[in-house]
Backbone as CSV, one residue per row, in Angstrom:
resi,resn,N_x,N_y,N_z,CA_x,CA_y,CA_z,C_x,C_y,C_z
1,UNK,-57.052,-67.033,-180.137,-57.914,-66.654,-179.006,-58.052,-67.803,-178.003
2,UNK,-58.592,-69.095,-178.656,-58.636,-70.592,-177.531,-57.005,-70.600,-176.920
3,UNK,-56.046,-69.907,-177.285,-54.599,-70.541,-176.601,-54.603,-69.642,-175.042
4,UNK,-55.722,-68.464,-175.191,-55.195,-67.926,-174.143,-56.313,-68.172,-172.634
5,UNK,-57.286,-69.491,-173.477,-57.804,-70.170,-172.358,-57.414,-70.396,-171.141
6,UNK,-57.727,-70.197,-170.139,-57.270,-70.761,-168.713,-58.331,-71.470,-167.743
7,UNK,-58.489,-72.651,-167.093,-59.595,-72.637,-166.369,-60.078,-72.195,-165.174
8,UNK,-58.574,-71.931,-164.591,-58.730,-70.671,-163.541,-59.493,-69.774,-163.838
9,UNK,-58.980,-69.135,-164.502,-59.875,-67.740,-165.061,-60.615,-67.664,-165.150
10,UNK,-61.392,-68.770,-165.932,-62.636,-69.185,-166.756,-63.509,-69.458,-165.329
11,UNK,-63.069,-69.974,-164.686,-63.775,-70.687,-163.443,-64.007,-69.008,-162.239
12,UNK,-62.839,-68.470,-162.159,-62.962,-67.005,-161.144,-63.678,-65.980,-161.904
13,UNK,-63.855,-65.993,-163.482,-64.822,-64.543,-163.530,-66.568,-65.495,-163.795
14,UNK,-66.438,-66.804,-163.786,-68.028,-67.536,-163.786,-68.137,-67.123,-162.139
15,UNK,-67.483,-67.710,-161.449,-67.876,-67.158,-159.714,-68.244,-66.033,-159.578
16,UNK,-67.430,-64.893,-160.371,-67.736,-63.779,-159.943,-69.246,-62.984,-160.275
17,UNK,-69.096,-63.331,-161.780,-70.571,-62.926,-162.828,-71.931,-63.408,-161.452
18,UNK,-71.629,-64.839,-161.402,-72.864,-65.805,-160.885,-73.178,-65.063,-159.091
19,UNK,-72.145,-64.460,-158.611,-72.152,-63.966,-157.304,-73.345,-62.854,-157.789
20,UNK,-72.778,-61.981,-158.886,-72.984,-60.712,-159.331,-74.924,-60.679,-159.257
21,UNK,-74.907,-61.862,-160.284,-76.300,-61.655,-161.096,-77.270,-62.720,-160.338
22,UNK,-76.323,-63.385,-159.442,-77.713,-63.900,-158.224,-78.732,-64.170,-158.549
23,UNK,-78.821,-65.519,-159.640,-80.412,-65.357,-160.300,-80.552,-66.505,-159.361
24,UNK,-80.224,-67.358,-158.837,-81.047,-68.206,-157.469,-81.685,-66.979,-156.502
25,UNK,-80.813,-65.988,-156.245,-81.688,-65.239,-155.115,-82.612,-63.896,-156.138
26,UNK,-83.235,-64.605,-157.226,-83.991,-63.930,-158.103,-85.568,-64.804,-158.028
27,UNK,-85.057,-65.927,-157.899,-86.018,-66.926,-157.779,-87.402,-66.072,-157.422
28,UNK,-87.427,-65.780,-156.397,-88.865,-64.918,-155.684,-89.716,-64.179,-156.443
29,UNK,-88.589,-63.387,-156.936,-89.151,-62.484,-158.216,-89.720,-63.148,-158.781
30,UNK,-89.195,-63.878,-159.932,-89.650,-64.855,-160.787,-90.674,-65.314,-160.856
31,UNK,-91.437,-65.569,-159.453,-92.399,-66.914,-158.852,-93.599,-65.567,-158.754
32,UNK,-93.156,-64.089,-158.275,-94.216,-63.329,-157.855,-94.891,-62.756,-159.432
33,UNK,-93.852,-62.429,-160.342,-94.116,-61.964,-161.414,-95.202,-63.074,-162.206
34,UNK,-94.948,-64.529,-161.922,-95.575,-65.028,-163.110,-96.440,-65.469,-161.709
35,UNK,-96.984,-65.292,-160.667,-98.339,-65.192,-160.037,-99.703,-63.665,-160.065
36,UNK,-98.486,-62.659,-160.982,-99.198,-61.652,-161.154,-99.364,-61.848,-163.036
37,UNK,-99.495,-62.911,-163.171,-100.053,-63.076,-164.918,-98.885,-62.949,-165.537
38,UNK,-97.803,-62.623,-165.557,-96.755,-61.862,-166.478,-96.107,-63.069,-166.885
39,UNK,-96.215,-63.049,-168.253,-95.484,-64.661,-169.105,-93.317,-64.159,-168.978
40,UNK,-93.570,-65.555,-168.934,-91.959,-65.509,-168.703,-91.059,-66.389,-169.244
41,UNK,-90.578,-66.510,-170.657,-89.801,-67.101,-171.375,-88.041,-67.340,-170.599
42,UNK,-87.445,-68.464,-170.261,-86.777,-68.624,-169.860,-85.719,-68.667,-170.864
43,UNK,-85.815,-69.482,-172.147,-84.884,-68.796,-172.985,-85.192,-67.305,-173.789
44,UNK,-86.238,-66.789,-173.917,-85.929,-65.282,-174.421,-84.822,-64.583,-172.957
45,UNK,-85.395,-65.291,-171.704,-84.463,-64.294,-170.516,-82.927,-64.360,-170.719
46,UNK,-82.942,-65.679,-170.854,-80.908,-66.263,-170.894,-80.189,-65.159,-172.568
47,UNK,-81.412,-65.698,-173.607,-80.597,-64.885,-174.996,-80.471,-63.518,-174.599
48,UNK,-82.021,-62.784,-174.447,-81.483,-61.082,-174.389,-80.650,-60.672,-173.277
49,UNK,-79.974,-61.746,-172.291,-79.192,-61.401,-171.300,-77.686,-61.298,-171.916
50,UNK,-77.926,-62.800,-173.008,-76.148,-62.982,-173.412,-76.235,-61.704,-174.043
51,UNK,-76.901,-61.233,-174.927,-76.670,-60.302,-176.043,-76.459,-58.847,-175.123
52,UNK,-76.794,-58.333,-174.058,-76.659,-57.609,-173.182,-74.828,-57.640,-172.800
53,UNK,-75.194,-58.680,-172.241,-73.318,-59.244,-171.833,-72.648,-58.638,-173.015
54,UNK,-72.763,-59.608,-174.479,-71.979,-59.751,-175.421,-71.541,-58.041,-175.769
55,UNK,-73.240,-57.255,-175.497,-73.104,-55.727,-176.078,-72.319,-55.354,-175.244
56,UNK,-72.319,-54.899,-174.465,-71.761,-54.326,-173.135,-70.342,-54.257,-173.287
57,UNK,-69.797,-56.029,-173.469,-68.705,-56.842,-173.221,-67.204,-55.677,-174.331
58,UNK,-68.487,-55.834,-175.708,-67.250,-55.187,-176.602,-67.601,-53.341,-176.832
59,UNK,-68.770,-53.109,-176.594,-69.216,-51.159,-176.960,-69.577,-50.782,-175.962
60,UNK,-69.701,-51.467,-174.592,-70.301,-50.654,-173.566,-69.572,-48.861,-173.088
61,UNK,-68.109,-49.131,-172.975,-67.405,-48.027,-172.680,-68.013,-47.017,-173.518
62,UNK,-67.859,-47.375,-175.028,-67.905,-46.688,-176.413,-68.959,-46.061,-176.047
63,UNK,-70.121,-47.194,-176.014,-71.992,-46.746,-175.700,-72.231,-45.599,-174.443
64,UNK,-71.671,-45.526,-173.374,-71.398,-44.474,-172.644,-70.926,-43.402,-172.714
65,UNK,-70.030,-43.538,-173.846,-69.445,-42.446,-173.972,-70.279,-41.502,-174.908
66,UNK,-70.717,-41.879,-176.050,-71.656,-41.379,-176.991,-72.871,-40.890,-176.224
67,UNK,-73.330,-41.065,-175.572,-74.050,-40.455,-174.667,-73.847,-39.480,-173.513
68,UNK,-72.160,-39.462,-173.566,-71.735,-38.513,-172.735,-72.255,-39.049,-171.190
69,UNK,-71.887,-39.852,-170.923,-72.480,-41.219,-169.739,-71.024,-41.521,-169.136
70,UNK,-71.110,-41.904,-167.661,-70.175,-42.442,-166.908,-70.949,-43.606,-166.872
71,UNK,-69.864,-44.829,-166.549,-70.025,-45.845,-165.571,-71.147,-45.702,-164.207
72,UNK,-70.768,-44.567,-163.396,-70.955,-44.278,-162.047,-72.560,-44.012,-162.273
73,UNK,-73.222,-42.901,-163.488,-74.269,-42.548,-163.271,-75.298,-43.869,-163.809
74,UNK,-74.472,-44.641,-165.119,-75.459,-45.783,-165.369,-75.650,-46.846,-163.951
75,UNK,-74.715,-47.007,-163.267,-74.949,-47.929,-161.791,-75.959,-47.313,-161.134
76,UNK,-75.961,-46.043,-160.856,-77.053,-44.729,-159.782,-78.472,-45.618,-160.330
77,UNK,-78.543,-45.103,-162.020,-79.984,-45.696,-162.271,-80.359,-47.000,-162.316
78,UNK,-79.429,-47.442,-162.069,-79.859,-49.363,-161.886,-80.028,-49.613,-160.436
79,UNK,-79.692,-49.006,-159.569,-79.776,-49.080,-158.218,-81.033,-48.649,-158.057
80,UNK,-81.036,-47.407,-158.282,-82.508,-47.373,-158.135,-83.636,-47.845,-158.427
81,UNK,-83.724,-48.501,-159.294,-85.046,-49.621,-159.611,-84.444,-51.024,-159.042
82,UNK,-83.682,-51.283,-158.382,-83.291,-52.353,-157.904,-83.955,-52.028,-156.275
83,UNK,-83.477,-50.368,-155.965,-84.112,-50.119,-154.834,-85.600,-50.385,-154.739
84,UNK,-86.420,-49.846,-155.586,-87.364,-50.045,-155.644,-88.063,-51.336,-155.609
85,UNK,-87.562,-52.529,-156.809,-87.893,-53.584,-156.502,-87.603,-54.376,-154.690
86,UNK,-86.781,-54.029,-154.623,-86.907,-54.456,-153.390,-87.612,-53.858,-152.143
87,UNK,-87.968,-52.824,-151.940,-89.538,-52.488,-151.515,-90.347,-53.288,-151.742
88,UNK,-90.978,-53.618,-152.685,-91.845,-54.143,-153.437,-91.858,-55.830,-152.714
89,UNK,-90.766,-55.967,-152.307,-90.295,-57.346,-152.145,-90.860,-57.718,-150.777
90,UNK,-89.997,-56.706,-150.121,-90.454,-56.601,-148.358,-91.143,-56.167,-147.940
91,UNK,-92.106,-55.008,-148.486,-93.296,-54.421,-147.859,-94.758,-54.975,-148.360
92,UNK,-94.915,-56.396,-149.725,-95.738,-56.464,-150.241,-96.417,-55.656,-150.482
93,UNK,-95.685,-54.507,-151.056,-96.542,-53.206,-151.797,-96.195,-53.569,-153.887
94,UNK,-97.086,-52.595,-154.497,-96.761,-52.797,-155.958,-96.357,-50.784,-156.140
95,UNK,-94.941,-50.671,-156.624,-94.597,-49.627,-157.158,-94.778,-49.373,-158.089
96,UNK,-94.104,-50.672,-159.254,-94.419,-50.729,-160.693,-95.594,-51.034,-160.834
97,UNK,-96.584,-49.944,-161.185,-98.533,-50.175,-161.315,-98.570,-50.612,-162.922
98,UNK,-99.442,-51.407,-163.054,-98.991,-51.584,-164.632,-100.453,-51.121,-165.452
99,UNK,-100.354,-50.007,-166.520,-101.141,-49.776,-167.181,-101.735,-50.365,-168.198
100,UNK,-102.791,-49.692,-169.681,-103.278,-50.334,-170.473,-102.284,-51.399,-171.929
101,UNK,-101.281,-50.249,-171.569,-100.647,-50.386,-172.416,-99.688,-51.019,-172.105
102,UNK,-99.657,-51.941,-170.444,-98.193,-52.396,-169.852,-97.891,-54.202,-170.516
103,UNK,-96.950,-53.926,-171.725,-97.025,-55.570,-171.950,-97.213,-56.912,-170.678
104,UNK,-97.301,-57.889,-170.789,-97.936,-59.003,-170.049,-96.275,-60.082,-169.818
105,UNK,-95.440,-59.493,-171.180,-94.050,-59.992,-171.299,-93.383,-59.806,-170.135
106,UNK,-92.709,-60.316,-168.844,-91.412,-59.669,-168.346,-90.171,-59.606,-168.576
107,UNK,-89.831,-60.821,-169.782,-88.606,-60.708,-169.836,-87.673,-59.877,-170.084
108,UNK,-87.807,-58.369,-170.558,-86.850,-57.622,-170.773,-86.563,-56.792,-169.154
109,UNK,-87.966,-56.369,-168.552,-87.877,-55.322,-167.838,-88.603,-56.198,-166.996
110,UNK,-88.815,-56.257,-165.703,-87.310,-56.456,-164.927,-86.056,-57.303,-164.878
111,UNK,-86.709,-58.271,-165.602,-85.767,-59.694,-165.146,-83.884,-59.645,-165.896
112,UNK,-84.144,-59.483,-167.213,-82.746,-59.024,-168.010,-82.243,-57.368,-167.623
113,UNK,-83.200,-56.495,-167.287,-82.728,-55.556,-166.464,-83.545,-55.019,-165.967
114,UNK,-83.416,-54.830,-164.333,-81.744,-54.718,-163.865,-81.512,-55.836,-163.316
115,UNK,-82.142,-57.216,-162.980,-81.958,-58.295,-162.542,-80.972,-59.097,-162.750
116,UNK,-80.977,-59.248,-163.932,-79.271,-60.156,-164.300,-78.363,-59.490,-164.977
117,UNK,-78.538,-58.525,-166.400,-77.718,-57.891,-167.038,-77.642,-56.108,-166.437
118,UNK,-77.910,-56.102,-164.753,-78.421,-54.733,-164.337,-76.656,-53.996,-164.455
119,UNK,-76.691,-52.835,-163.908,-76.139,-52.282,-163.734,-74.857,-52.290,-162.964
120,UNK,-74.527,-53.515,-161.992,-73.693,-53.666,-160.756,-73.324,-55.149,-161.774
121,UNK,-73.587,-55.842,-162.516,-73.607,-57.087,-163.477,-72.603,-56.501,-164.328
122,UNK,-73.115,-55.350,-164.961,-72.049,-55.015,-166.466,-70.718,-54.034,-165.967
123,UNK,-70.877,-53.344,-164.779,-69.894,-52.419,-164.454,-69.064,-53.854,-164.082
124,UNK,-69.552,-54.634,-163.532,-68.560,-55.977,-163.175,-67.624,-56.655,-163.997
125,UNK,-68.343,-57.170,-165.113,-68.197,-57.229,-166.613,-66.913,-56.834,-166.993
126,UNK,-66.485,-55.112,-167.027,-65.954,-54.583,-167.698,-64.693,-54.460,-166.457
127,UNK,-64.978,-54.765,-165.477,-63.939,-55.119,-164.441,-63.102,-56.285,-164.903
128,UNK,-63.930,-57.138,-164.800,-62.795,-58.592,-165.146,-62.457,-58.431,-165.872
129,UNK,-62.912,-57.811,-167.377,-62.335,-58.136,-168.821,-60.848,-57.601,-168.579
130,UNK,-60.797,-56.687,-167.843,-59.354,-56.121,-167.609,-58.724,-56.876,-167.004
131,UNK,-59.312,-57.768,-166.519,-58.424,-58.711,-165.681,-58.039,-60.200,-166.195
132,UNK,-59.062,-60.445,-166.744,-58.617,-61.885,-167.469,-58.852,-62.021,-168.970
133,UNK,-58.379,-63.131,-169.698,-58.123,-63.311,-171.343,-59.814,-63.122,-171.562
134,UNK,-59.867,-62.528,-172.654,-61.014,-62.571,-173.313,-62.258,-63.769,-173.081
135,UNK,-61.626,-64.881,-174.073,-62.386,-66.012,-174.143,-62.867,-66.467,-172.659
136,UNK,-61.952,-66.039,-171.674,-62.394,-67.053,-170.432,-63.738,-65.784,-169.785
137,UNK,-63.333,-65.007,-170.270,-64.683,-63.921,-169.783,-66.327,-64.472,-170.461
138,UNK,-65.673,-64.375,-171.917,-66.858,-64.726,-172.785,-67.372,-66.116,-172.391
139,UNK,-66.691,-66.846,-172.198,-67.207,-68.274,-171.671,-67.766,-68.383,-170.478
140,UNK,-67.476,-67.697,-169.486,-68.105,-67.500,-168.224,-69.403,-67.161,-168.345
141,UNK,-69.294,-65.979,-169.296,-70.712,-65.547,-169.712,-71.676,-66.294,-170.241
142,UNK,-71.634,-67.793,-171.064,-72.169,-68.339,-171.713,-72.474,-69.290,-170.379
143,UNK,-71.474,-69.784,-169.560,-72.189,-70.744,-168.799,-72.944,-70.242,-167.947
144,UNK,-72.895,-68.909,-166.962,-73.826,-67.976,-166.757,-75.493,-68.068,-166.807
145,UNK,-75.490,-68.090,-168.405,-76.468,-67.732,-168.976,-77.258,-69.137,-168.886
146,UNK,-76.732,-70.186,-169.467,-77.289,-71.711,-169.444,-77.528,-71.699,-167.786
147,UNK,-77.132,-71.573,-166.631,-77.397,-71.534,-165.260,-78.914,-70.632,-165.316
148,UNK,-79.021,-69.648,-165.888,-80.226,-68.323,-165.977,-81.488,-69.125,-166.569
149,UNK,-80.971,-69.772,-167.471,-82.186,-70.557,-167.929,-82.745,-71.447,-167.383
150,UNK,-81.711,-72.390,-166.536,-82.175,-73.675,-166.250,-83.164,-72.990,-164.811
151,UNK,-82.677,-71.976,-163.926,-83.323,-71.709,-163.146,-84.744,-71.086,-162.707
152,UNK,-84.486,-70.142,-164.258,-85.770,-70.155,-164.247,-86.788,-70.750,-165.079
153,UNK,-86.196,-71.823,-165.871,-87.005,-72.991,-165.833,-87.713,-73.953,-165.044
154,UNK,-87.107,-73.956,-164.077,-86.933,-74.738,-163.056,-87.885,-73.914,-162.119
155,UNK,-88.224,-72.552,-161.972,-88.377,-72.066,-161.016,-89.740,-72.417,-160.200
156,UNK,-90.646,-72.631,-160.709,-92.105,-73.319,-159.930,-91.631,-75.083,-159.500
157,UNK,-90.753,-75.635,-159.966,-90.063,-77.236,-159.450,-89.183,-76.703,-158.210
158,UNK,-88.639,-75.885,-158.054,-88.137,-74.962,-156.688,-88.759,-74.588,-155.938
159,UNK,-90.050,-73.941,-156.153,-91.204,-73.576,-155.296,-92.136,-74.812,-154.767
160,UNK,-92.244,-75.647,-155.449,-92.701,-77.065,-155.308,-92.014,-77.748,-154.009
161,UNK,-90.674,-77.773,-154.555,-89.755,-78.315,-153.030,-89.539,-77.780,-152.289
162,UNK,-89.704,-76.533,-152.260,-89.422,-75.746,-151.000,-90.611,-75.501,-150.180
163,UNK,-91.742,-75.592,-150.875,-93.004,-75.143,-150.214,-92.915,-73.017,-150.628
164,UNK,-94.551,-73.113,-150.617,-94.952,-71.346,-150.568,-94.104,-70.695,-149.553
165,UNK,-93.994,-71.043,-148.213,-94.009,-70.688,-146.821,-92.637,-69.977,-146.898
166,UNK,-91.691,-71.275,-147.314,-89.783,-71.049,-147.565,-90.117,-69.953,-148.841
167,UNK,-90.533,-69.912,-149.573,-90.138,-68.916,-150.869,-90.354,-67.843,-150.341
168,UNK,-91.464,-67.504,-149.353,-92.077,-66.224,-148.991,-90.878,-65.730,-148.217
169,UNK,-90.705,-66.420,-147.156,-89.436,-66.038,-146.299,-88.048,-65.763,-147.243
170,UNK,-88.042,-66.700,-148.009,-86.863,-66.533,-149.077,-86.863,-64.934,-149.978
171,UNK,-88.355,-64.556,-150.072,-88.604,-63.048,-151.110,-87.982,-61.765,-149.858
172,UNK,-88.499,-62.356,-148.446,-88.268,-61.371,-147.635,-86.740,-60.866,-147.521
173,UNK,-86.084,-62.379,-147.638,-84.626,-62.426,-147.213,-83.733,-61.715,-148.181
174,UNK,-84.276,-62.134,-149.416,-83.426,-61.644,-150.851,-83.966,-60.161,-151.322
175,UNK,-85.123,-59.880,-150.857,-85.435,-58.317,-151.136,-84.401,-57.338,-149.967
176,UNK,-83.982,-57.770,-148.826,-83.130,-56.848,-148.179,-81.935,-57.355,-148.730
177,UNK,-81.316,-58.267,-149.177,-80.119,-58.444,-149.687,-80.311,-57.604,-151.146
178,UNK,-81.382,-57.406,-151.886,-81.881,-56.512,-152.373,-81.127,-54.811,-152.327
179,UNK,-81.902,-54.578,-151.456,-82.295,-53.386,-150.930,-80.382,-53.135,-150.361
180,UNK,-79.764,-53.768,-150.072,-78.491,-53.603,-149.379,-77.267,-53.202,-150.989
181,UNK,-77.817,-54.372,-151.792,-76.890,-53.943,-153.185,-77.311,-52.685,-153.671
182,UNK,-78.645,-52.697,-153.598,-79.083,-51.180,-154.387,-78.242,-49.757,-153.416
183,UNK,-78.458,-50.084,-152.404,-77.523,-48.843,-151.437,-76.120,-48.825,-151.652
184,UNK,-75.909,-50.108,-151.910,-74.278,-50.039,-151.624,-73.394,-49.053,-152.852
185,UNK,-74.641,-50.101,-153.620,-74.251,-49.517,-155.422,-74.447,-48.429,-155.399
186,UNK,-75.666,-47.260,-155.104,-75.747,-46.389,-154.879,-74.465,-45.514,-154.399
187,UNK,-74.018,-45.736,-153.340,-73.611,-45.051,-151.951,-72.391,-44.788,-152.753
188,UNK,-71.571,-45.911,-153.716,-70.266,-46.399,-153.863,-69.804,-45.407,-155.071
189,UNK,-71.092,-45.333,-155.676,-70.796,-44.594,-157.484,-71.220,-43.014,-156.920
190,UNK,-72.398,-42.819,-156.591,-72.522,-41.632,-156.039,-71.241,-40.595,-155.237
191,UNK,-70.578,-41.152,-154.535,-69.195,-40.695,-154.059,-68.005,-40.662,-155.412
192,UNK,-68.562,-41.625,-156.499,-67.261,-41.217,-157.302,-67.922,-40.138,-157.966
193,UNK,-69.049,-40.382,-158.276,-69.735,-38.731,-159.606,-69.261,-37.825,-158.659
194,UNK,-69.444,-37.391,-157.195,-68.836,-36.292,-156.590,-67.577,-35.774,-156.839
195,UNK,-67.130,-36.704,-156.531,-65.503,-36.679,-156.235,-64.993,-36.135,-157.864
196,UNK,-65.421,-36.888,-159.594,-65.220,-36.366,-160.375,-65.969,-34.837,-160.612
197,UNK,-67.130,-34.541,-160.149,-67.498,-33.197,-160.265,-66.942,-32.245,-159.731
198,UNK,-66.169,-32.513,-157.891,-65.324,-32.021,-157.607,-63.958,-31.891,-158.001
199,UNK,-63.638,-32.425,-158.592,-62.372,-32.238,-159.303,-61.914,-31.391,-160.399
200,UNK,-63.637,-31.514,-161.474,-63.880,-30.593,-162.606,-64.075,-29.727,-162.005
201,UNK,-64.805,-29.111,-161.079,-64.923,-27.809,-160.618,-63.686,-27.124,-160.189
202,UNK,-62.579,-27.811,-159.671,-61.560,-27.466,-159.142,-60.955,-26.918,-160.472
């Protein structure tokens, strides 16, 4: 498996993942969630992310399929709470109302998904693997993840140097860059579920 290392590879699907899962332009989130009380473990975020990756990486197809699931419709529902969060982002409104029973935890929901291991992250995933050796996928994924942690470790020492003022502008900026993936993703899979429904119908 190590012979079919490359660092090209290794280096073009880490670019790609890190483009993907944008946890610098997550930052905002991060900073708003744990100003609304919500505890936030930076390594529980990075592990249940790898293990997301790792699942995905080798049963995701399988896991879709057993459910009688496309690709196209799991992206639809990740877009959409991506849509949503980003409302949330730019209108300083709260969608997600949180009840009696709403844990105080965020790390699974939102931050590991759909934030880093979302939906437009793993359809990505299963893109490269077709494209490059195994190991250099899996390794991408691991350095990935050590980047996920340190950042949002880091993330109130970011808010510190940047000042409130830049982060706020920064939530505004990254909730329409937001709001633009959730459409795109939307717009992109939505035309393929058609196009396969039209075809079955045919």
């Amino acid at each position: 498996m190590f012979s079919e290392f490359s660092f090209r590879q290794f280096i073009s699907a880490f670019v790609v993942l890190f483009a993907v899962i944008d946890i610098v332009g997550s930052v905002p989130v991060i900073l708003k969630l744990k100003k609304n009380g919500k505890k936030i473990s930076a390594g529980k975020v990075a592990f249940w992310s790898f293990l997301m990756f790792i699942a995905f990486f080798y049963i995701g197809e399988f896991f879709l399929n057993l459910f009688k699931l496309d690709m196209s419709s799991f992206a639809i529902a990740g877009s959409l709470i991506i849509f949503i969060m980003a409302l949330e982002m730019i209108l300083d409104i709260e969608i997600f109302r949180e009840g009696p029973d709403t844990p105080k935890d965020s790390v699974f929901v939102p931050l590991v998904f759909p934030l880093i291991a979302g939906a437009g992250a793993l359809t990505t995933l299963l893109t490269i693997r077709a494209q490059f050796a195994d190991i250099n996928v899996l390794l991408a994924i691991v350095a990935n993840m050590i980047v996920v942690y340190l950042v949002i470790r880091l993330a109130k020492l970011i808010e510190k140097k940047l000042g409130p003022s830049f982060i706020y502008m920064l939530q505004k900026f990254f909730g329409i860059i937001l709001l633009a993936i959730s459409v795109k993703l939307f717009i992109t899979n939505i035309t393929v579920l058609i196009e396969q429904i039209t075809r079955t119908a045919a």
